[in-house]
N, C-alpha and C positions, 0 to 999 in steps of 0.2 A: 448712583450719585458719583460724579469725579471728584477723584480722588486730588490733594495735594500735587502726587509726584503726575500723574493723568495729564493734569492741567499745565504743567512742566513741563512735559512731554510735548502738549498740545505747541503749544508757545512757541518750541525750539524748532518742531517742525515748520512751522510757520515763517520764522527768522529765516530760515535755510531754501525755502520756496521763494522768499522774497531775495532772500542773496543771487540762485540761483537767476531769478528772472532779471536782476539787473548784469549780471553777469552775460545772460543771454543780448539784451537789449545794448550791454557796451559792443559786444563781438560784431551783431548787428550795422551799429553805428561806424564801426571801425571799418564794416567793407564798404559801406554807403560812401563813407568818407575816403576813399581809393579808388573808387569808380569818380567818382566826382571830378579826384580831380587831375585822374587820366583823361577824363572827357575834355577838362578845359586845358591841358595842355594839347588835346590833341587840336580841341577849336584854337588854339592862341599861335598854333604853328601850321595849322593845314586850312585856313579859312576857305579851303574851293577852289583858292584863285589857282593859275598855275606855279609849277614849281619849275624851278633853274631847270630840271631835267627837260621840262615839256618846252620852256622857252631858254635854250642856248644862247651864249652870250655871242656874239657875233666879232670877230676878229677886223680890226681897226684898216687892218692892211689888204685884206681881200673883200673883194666886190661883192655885193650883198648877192646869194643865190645864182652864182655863175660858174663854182665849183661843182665837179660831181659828188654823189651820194655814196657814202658811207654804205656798202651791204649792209644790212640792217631790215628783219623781217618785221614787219606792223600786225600781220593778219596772214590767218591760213584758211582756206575752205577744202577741204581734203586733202590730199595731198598736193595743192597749190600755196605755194608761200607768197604773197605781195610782199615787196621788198618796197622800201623807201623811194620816192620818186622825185623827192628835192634835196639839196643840199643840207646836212643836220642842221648847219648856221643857220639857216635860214628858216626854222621850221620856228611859229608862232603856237601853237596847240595842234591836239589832233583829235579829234572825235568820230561816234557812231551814231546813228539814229537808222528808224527803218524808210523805207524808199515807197515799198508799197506797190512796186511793178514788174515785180516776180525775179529780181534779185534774190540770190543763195546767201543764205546766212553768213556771215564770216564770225570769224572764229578771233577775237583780236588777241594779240602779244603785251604781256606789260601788264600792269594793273592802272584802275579807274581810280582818277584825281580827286571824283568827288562822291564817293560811297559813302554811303551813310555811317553816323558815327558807331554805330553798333558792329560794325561790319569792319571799319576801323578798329574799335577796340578790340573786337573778334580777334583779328588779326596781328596786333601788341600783342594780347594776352598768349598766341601762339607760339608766337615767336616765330612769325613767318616774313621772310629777309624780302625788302621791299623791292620791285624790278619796272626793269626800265624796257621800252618808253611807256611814261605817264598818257592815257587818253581819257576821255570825259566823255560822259552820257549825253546828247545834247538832248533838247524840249523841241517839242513843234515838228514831232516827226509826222509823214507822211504814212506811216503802215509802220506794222509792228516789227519788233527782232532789230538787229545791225548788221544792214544790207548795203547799208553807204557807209564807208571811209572817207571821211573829211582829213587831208592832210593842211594846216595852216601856210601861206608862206604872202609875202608880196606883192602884187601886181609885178609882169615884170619876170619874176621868179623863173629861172632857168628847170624843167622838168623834164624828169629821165624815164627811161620804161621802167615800169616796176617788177617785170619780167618778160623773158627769153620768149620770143615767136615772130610772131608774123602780123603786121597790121593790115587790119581785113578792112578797115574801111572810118573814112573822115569824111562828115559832116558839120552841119552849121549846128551849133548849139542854141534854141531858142525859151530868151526867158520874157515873161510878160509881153509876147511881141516885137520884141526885139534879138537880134542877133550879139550875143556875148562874146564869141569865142565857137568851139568847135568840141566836137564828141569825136573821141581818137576811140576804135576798137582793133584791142587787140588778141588775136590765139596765140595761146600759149603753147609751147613747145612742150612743157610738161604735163599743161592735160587742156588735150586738143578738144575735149567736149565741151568744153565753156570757152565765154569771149570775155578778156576783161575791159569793162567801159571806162575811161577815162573822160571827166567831164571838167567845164572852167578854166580852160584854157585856151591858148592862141595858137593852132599847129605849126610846126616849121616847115618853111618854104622847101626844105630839100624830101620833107618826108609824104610819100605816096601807099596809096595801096599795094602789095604785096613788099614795101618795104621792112625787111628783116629787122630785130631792136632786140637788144642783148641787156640787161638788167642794170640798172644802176649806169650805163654806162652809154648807149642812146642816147640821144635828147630827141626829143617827140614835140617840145613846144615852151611855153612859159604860161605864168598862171594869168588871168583874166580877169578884169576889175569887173569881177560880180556884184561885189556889195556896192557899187552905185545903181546898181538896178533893184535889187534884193536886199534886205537886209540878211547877213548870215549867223545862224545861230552858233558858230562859232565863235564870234564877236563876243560870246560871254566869258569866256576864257581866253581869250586870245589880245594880245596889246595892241591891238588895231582893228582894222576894220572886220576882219576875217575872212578875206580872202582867201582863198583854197582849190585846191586840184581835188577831184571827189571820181571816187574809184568805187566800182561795182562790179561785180560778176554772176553773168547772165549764163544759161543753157545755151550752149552754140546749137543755131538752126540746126534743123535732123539728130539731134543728139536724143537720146530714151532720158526722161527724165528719172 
């Protein structure tokens, strides 16, 4: 039979299971409540859209994309670096999707504008320093991975080689039965097994096949009013229509895959 002190015993035990469990449930509360509302500062300041980094503010005094490009690597696929092909000022977003026609993977520079917020927090909680340039995932890909390089810019927009070689060859570029623009391929000096394709733009009357084009500092064309034809999935990030120069890199013919 329990005893007086037993029963004392019991009781105190009891008191202390219950302290302990709300003890447990404030600690609980206390990280739910820091997650919470790192998540909404992160929604209240990162909602998707682009940020100042992705969209440059454009200087009053010089002509929209008529400048050359800043060095500045976007993407590597082995030891080939894509270098930027429009003037910084002039770049509206920049995104990846897959192509689906036997395009090599690229490898992009920078981190993604609109990662998930977990993946955001992930990366607050590290304390891992945020880097430029900003590029975005785009929807409505054609095939899987990030095979195309969407750089945003203008109609218009003045476009430089993205790297050192040799242009093997310029065609008409064809969308929905129509003639847009022109497909600029070029090799690259630094690895002559691949061709990089440049698409969505207007070629320049001086540039031929076998003409030489030096990185950044070429001009190959200007960008082409695609989005009257197409709509671009750029356009979801981008302050405009989304117009863009869209870069790929293919096995150059006879090369071993």
């Amino acid at each position: 039979m329990p005893t007086s002190r037993s029963r004392q015993a019991a009781r105190y035990r009891a008191r202390r299971r219950r302290s302990q469990q709300r003890a447990r449930a404030a600690a609980v509360l206390a990280v739910v409540g820091v997650l919470a509302a790192v998540v909404l500062a992160l929604t209240a300041f990162d909602s998707g859209s682009p940020s100042r980094s992705a969209v440059p503010a454009i200087a009053p005094t010089t002509p929209i994309g008529t400048e050359r490009p800043t060095p500045e690597v976007l993407a590597t696929v082995g030891n080939l670096r894509l270098q930027l092909p429009v003037a910084e000022s002039a770049v509206t977003a920049i995104g990846y999707h897959g192509g689906g026609d036997g395009a090599l993977e690229l490898d992009p520079v920078g981190r993604q504008g609109n990662e998930g917020l977990l993946l955001r927090l992930w990366h607050l909680i590290a304390g891992e320093p945020a880097a430029d340039p900003v590029w975005y995932q785009l929807s409505g890909a054609t095939g899987p991975g990030n095979t195309v390089l969407d750089v945003g810019a203008a109609t218009g927009t003045d476009v430089f080689a993205p790297v050192d070689g040799t242009v093997v060859d310029v065609a008409d570029d064809v969308l929905n039965g129509a003639v847009v623009g022109a497909r600029i391929d070029i090799r690259p000096t630094q690895a002559p097994a691949v061709v990089v394709s440049l698409r969505n733009l207007r070629p320049d009357p001086a540039l031929s096949v076998g003409s030489p084009v030096v990185a950044a500092r070429s001009k190959i064309g200007s960008v082409a009013d695609v989005a009257a034809v197409e709509r671009q999935a750029l356009a979801a990030y981008a302050r405009d229509d989304g117009n863009n120069v869209s870069l790929s890199v293919f096995p150059a013919a006879g090369s071993l895959p």
